[in-house]
mmCIF file of the C-alpha atoms, coordinates in Angstrom:
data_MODEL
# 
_entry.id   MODEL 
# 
loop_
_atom_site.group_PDB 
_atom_site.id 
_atom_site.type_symbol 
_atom_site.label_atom_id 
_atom_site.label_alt_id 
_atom_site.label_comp_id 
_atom_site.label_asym_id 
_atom_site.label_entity_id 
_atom_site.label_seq_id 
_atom_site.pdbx_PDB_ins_code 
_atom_site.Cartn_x 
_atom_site.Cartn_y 
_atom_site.Cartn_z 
_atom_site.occupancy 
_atom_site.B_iso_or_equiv 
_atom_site.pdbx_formal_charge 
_atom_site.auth_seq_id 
_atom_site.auth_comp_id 
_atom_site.auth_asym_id 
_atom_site.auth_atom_id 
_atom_site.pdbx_PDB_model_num 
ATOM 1   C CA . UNK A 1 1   ? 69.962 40.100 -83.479  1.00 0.00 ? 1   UNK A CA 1 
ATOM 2   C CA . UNK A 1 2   ? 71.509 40.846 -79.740  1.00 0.00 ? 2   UNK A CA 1 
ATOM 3   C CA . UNK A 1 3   ? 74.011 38.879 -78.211  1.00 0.00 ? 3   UNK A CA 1 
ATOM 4   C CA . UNK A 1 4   ? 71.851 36.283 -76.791  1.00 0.00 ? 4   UNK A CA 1 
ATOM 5   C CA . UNK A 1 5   ? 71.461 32.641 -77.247  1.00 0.00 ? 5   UNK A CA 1 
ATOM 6   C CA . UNK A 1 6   ? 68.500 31.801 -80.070  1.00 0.00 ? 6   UNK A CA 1 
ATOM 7   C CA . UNK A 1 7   ? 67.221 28.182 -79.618  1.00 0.00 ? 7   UNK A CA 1 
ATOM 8   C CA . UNK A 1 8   ? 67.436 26.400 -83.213  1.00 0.00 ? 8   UNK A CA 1 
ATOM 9   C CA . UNK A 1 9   ? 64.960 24.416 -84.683  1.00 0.00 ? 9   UNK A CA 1 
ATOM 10  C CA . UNK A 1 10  ? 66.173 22.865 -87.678  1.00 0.00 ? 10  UNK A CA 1 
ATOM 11  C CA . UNK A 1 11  ? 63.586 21.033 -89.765  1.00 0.00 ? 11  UNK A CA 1 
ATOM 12  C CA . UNK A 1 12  ? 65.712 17.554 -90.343  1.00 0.00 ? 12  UNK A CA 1 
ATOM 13  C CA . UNK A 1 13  ? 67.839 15.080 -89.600  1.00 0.00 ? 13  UNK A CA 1 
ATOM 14  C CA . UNK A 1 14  ? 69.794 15.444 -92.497  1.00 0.00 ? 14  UNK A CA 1 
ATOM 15  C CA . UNK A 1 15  ? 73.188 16.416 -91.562  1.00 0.00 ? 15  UNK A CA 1 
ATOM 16  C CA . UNK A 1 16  ? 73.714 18.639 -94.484  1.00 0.00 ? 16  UNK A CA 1 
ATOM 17  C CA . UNK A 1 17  ? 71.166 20.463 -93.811  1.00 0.00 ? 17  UNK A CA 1 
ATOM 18  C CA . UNK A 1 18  ? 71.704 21.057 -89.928  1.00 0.00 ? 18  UNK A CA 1 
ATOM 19  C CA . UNK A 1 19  ? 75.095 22.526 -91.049  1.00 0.00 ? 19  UNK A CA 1 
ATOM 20  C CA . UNK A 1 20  ? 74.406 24.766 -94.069  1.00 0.00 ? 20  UNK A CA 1 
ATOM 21  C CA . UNK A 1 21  ? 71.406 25.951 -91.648  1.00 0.00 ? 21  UNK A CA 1 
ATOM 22  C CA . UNK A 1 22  ? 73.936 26.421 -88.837  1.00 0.00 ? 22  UNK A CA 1 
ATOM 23  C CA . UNK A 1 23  ? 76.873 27.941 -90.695  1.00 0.00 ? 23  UNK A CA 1 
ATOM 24  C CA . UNK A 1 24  ? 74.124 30.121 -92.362  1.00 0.00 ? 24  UNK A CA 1 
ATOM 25  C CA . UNK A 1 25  ? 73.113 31.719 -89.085  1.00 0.00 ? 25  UNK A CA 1 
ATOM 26  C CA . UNK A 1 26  ? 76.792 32.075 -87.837  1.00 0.00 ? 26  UNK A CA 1 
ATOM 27  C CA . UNK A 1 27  ? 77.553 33.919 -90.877  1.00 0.00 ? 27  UNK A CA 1 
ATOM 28  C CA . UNK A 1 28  ? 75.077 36.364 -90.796  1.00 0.00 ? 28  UNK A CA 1 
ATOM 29  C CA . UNK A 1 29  ? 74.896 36.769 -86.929  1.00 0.00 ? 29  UNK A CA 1 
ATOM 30  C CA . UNK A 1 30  ? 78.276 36.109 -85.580  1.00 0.00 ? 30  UNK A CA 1 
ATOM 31  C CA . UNK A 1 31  ? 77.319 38.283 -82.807  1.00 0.00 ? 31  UNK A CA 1 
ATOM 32  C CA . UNK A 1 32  ? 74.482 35.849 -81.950  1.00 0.00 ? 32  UNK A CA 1 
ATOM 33  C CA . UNK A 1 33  ? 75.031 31.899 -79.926  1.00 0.00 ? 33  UNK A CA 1 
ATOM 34  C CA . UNK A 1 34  ? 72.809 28.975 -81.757  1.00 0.00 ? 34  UNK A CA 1 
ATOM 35  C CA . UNK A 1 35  ? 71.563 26.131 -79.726  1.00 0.00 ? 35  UNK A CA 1 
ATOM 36  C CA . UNK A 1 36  ? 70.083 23.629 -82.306  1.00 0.00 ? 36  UNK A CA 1 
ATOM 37  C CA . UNK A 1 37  ? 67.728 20.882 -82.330  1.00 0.00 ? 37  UNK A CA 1 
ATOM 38  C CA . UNK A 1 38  ? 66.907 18.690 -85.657  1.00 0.00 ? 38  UNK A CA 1 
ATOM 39  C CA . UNK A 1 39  ? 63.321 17.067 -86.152  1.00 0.00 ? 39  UNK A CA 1 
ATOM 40  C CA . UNK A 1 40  ? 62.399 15.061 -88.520  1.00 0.00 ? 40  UNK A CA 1 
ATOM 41  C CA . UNK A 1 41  ? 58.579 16.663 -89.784  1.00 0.00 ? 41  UNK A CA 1 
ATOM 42  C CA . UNK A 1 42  ? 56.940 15.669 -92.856  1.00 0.00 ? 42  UNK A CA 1 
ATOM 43  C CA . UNK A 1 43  ? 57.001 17.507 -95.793  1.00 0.00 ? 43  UNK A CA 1 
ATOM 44  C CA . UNK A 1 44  ? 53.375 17.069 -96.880  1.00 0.00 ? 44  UNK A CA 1 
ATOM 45  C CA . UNK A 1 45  ? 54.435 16.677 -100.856 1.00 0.00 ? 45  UNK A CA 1 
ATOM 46  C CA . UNK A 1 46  ? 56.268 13.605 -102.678 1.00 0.00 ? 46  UNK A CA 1 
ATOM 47  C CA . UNK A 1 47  ? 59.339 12.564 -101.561 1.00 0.00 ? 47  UNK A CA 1 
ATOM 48  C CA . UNK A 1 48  ? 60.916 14.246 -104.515 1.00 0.00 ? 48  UNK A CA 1 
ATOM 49  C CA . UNK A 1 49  ? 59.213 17.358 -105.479 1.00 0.00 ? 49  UNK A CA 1 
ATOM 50  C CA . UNK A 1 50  ? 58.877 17.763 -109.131 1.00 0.00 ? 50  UNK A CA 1 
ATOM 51  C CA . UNK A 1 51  ? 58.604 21.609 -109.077 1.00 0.00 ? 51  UNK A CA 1 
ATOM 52  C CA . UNK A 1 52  ? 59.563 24.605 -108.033 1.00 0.00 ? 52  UNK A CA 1 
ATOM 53  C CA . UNK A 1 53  ? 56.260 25.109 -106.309 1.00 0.00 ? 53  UNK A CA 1 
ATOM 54  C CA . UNK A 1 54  ? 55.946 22.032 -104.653 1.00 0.00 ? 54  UNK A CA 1 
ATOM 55  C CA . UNK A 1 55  ? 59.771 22.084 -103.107 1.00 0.00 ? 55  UNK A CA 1 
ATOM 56  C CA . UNK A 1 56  ? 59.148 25.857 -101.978 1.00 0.00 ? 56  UNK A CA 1 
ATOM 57  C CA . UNK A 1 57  ? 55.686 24.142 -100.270 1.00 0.00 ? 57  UNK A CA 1 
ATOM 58  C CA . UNK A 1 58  ? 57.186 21.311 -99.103  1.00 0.00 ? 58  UNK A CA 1 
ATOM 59  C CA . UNK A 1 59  ? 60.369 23.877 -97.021  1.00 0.00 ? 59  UNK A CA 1 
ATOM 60  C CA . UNK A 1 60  ? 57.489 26.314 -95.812  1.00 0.00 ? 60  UNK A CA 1 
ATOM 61  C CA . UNK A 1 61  ? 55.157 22.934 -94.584  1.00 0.00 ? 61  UNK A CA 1 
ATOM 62  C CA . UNK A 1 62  ? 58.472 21.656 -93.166  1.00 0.00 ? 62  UNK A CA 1 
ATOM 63  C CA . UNK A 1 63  ? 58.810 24.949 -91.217  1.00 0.00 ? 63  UNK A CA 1 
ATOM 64  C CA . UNK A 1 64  ? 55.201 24.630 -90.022  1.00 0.00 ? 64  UNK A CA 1 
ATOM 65  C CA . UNK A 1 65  ? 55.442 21.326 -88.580  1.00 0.00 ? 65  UNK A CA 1 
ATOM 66  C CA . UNK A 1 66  ? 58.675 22.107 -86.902  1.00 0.00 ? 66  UNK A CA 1 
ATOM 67  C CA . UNK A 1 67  ? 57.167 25.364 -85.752  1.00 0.00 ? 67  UNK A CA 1 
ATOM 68  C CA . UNK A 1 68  ? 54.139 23.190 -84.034  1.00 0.00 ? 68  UNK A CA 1 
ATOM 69  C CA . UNK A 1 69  ? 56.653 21.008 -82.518  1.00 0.00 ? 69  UNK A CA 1 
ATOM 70  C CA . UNK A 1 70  ? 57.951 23.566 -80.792  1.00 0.00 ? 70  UNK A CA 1 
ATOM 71  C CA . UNK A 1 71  ? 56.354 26.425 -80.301  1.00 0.00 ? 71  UNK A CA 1 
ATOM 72  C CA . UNK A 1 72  ? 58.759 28.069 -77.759  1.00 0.00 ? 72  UNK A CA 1 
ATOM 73  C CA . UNK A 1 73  ? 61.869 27.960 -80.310  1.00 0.00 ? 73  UNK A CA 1 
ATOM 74  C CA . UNK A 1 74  ? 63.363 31.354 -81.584  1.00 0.00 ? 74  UNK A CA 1 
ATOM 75  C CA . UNK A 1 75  ? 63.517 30.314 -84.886  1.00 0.00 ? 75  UNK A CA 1 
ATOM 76  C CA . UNK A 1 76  ? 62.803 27.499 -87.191  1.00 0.00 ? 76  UNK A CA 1 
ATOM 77  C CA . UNK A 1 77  ? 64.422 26.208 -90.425  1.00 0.00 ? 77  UNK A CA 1 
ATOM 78  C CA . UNK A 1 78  ? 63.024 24.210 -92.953  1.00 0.00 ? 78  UNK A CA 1 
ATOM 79  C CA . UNK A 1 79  ? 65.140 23.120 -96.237  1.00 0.00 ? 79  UNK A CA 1 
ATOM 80  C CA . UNK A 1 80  ? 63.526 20.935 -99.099  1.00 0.00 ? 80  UNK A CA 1 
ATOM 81  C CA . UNK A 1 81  ? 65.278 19.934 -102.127 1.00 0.00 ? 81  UNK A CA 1 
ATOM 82  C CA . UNK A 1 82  ? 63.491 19.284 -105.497 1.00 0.00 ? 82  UNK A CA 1 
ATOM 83  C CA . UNK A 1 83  ? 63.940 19.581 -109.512 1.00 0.00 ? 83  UNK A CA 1 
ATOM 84  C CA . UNK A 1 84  ? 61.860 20.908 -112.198 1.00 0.00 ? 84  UNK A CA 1 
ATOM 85  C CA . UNK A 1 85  ? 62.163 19.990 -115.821 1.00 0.00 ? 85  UNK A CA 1 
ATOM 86  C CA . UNK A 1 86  ? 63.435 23.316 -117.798 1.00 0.00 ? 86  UNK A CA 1 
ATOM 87  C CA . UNK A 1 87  ? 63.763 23.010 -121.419 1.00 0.00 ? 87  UNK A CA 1 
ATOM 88  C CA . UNK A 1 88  ? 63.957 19.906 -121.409 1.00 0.00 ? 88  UNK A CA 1 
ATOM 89  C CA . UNK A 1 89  ? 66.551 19.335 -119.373 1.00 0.00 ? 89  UNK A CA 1 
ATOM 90  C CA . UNK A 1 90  ? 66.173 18.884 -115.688 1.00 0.00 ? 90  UNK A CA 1 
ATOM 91  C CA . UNK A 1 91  ? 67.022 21.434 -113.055 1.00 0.00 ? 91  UNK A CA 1 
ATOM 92  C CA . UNK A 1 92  ? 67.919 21.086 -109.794 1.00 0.00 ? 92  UNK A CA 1 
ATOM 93  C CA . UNK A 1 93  ? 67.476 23.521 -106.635 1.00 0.00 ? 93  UNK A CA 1 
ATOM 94  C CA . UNK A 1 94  ? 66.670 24.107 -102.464 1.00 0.00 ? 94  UNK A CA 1 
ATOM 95  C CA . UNK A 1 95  ? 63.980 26.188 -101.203 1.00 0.00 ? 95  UNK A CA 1 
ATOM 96  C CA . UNK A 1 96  ? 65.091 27.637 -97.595  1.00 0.00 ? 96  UNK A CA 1 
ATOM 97  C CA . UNK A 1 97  ? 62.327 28.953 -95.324  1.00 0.00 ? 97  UNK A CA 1 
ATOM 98  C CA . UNK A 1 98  ? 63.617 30.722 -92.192  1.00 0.00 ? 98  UNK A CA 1 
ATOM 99  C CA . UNK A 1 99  ? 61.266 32.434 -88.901  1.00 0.00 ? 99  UNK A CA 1 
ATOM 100 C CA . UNK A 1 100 ? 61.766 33.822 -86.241  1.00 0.00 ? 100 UNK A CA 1 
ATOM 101 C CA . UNK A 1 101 ? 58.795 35.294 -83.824  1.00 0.00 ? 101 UNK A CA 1 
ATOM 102 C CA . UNK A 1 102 ? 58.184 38.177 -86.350  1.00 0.00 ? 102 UNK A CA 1 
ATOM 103 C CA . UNK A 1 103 ? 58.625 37.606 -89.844  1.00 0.00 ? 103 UNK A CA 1 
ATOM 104 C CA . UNK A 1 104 ? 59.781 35.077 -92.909  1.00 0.00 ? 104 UNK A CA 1 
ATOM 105 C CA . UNK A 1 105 ? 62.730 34.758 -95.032  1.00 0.00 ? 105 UNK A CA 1 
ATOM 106 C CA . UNK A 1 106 ? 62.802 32.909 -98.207  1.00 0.00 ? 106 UNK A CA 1 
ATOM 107 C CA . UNK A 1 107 ? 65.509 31.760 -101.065 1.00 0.00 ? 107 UNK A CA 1 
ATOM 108 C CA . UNK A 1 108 ? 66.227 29.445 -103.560 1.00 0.00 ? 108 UNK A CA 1 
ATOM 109 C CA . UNK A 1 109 ? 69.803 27.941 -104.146 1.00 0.00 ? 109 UNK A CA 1 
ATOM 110 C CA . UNK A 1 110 ? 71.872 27.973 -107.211 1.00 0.00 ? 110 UNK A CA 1 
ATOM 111 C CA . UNK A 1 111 ? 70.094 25.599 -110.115 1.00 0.00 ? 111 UNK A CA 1 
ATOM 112 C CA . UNK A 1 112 ? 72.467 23.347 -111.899 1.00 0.00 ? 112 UNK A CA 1 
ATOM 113 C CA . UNK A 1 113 ? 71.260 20.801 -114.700 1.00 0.00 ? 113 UNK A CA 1 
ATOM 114 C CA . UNK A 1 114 ? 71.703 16.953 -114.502 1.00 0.00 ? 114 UNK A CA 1 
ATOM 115 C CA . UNK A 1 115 ? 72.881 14.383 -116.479 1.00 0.00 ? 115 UNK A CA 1 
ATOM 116 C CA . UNK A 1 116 ? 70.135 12.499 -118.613 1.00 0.00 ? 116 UNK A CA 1 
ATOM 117 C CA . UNK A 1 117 ? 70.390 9.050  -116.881 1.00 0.00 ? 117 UNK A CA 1 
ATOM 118 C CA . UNK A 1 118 ? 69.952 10.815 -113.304 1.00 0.00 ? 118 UNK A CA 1 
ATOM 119 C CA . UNK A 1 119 ? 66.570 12.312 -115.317 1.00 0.00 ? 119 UNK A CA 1 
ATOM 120 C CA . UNK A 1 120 ? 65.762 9.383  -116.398 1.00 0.00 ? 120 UNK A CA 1 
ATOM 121 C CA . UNK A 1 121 ? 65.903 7.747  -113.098 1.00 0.00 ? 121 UNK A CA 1 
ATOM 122 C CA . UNK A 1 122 ? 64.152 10.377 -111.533 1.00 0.00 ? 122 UNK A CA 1 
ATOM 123 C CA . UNK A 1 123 ? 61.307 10.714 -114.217 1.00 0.00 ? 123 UNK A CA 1 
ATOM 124 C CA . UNK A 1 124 ? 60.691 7.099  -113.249 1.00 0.00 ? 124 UNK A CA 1 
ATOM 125 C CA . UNK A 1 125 ? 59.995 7.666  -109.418 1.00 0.00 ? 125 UNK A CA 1 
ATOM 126 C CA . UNK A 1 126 ? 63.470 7.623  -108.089 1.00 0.00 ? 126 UNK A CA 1 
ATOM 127 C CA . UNK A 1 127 ? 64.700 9.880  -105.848 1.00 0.00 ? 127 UNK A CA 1 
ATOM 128 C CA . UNK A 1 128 ? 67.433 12.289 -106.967 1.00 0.00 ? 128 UNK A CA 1 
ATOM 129 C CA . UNK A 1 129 ? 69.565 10.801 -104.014 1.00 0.00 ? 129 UNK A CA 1 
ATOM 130 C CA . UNK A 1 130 ? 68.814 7.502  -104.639 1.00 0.00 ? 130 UNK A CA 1 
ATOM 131 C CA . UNK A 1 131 ? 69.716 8.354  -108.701 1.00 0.00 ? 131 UNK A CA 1 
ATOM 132 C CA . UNK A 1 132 ? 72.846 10.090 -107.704 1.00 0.00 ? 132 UNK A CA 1 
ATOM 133 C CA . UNK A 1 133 ? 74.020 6.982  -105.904 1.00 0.00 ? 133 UNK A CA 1 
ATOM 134 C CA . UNK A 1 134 ? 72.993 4.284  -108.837 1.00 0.00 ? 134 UNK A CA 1 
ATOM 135 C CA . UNK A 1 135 ? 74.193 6.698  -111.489 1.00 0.00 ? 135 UNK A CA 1 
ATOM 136 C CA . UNK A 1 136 ? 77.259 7.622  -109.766 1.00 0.00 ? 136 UNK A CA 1 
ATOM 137 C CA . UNK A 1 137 ? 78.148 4.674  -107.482 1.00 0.00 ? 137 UNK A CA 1 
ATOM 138 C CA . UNK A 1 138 ? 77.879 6.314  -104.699 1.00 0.00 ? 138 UNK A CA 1 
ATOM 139 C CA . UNK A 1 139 ? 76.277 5.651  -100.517 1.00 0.00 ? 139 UNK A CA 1 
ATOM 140 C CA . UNK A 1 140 ? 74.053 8.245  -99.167  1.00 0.00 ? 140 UNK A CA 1 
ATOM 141 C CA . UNK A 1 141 ? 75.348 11.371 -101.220 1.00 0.00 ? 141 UNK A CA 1 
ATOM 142 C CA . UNK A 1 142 ? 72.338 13.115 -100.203 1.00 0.00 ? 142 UNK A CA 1 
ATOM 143 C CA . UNK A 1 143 ? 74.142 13.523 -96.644  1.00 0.00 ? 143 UNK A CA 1 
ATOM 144 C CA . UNK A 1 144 ? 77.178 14.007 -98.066  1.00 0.00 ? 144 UNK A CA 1 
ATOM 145 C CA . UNK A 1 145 ? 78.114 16.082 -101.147 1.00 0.00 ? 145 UNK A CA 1 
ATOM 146 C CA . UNK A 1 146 ? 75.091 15.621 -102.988 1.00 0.00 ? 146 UNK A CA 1 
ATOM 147 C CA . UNK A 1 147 ? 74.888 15.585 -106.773 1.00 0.00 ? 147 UNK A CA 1 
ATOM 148 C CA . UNK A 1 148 ? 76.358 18.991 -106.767 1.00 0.00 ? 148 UNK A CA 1 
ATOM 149 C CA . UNK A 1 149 ? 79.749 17.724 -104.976 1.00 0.00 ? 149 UNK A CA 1 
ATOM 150 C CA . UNK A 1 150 ? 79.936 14.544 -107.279 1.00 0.00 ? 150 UNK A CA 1 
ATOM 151 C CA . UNK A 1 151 ? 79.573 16.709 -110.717 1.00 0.00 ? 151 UNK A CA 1 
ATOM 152 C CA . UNK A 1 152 ? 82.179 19.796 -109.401 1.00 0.00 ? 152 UNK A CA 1 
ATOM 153 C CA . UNK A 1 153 ? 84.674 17.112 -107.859 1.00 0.00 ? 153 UNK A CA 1 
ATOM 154 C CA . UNK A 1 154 ? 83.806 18.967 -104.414 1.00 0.00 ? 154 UNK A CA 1 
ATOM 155 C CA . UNK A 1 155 ? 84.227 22.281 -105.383 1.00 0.00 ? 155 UNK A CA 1 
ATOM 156 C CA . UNK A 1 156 ? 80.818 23.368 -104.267 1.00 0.00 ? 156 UNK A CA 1 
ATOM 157 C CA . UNK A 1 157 ? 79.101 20.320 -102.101 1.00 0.00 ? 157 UNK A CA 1 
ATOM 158 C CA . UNK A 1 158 ? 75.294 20.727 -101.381 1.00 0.00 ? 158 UNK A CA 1 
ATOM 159 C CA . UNK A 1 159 ? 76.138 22.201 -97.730  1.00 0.00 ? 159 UNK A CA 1 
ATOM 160 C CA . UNK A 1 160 ? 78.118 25.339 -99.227  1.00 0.00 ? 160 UNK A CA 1 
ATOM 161 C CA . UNK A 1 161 ? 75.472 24.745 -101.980 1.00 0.00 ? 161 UNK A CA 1 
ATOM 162 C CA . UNK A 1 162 ? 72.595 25.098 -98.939  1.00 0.00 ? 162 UNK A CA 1 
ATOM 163 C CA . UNK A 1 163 ? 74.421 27.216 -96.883  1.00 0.00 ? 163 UNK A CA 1 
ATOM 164 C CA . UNK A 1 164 ? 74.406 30.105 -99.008  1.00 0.00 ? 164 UNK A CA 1 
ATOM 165 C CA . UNK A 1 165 ? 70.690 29.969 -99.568  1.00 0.00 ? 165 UNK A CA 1 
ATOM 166 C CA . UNK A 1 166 ? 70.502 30.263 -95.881  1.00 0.00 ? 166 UNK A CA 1 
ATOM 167 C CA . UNK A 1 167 ? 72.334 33.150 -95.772  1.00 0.00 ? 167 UNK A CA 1 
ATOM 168 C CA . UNK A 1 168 ? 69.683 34.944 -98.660  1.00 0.00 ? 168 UNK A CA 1 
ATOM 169 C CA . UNK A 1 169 ? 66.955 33.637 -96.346  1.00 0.00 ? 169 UNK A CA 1 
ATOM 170 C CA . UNK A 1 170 ? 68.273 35.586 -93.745  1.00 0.00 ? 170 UNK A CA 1 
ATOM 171 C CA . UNK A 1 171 ? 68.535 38.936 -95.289  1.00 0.00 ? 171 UNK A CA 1 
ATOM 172 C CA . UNK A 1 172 ? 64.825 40.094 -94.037  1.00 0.00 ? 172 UNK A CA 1 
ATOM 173 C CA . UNK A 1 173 ? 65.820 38.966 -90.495  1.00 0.00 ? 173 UNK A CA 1 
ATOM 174 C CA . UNK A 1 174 ? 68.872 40.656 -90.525  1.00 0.00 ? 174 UNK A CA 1 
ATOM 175 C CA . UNK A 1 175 ? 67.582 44.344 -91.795  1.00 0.00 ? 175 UNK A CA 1 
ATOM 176 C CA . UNK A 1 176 ? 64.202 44.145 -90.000  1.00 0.00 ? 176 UNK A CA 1 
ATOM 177 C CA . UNK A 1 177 ? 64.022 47.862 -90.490  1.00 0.00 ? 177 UNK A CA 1 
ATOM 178 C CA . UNK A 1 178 ? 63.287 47.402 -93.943  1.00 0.00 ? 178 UNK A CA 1 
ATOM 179 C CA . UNK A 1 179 ? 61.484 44.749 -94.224  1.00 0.00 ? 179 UNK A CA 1 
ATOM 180 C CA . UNK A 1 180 ? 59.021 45.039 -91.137  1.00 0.00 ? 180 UNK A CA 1 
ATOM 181 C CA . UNK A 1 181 ? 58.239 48.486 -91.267  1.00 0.00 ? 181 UNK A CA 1 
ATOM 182 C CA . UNK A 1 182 ? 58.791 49.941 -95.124  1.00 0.00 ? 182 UNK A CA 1 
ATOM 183 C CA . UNK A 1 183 ? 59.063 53.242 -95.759  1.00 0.00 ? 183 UNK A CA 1 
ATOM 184 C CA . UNK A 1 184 ? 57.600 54.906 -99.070  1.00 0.00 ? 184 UNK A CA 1 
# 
């Protein structure tokens, strides 16, 4: 990217999210200036996706809704959270989704495993957020460190956690000569 201003569109409210999606962009283009906007845009799958598949879905319909919102952004952002039993055990994860005019970026964060009563709370219908808090004791970690910053003590929070999936979602964006035009 030039040095030029790129107007943001960041698929949430969630302030988390605005800044791992922010920092993200800085990071990889410190060359470039951000002006960002939030929306809040539905997901179009549960409120806490039980897959991989569905959170990946749920970033790339976040993206599209944002994307119809407003059309004459630079480059939209849309970040869905979600878990996915693994062994028996459940998983947790972010799909990031990231376009500009001309192409798509994709990435999944880290995966860490929860404790059994936040499974059990989830398995039920609870929100991982909403489990966090009961389990833990917590107010609206999900816009703060998440479950990630309450089982590290803050060492990674879900905004560095976020942030860095950004940054992979980038990478076609930032080399577009490889990944618009491959050569053999």
């Amino acid at each position: 990217m030039e040095h030029k201003t790129y107007n943001v569109i960041i698929a949430s409210k969630n302030p988390v999210k605005i800044n791992a999606a922010l920092d993200g962009l800085q990071r990889m283009f410190p060359e470039a200036e951000f002006m960002p906007e939030s929306v809040s845009v539905p997901s179009g799958v549960a409120d806490q996706p039980m897959t991989e598949l569905e959170t990946l879905q749920g970033a790339l319909n976040r993206l599209a809704n944002a994307r119809e919102v407003h059309p004459e952004a630079d480059i939209w952002i849309g970040i869905e959270g979600g878990v996915e039993v693994i062994g028996g055990e459940l998983a947790t994860f972010a799909w990031v989704v990231v376009q500009d005019k001309e192409q798509l970026g994709k990435a999944r964060s880290g995966t860490f495993f929860l404790p059994q009563q936040v499974r059990e709370l989830v398995e039920q219908g609870v929100e991982l957020g909403e489990a966090n808090d009961r389990i833990f004791s917590y107010s609206n970690s999900k816009q703060k460190g998440g479950a990630i910053g309450i089982l590290t003590h803050n060492v990674v929070d879900r905004r560095e956690l976020y942030e860095q999936a950004v940054v992979l979602a980038l990478v076609p964006l930032r080399n577009k000569e490889l990944y618009l035009n491959p050569q053999p």
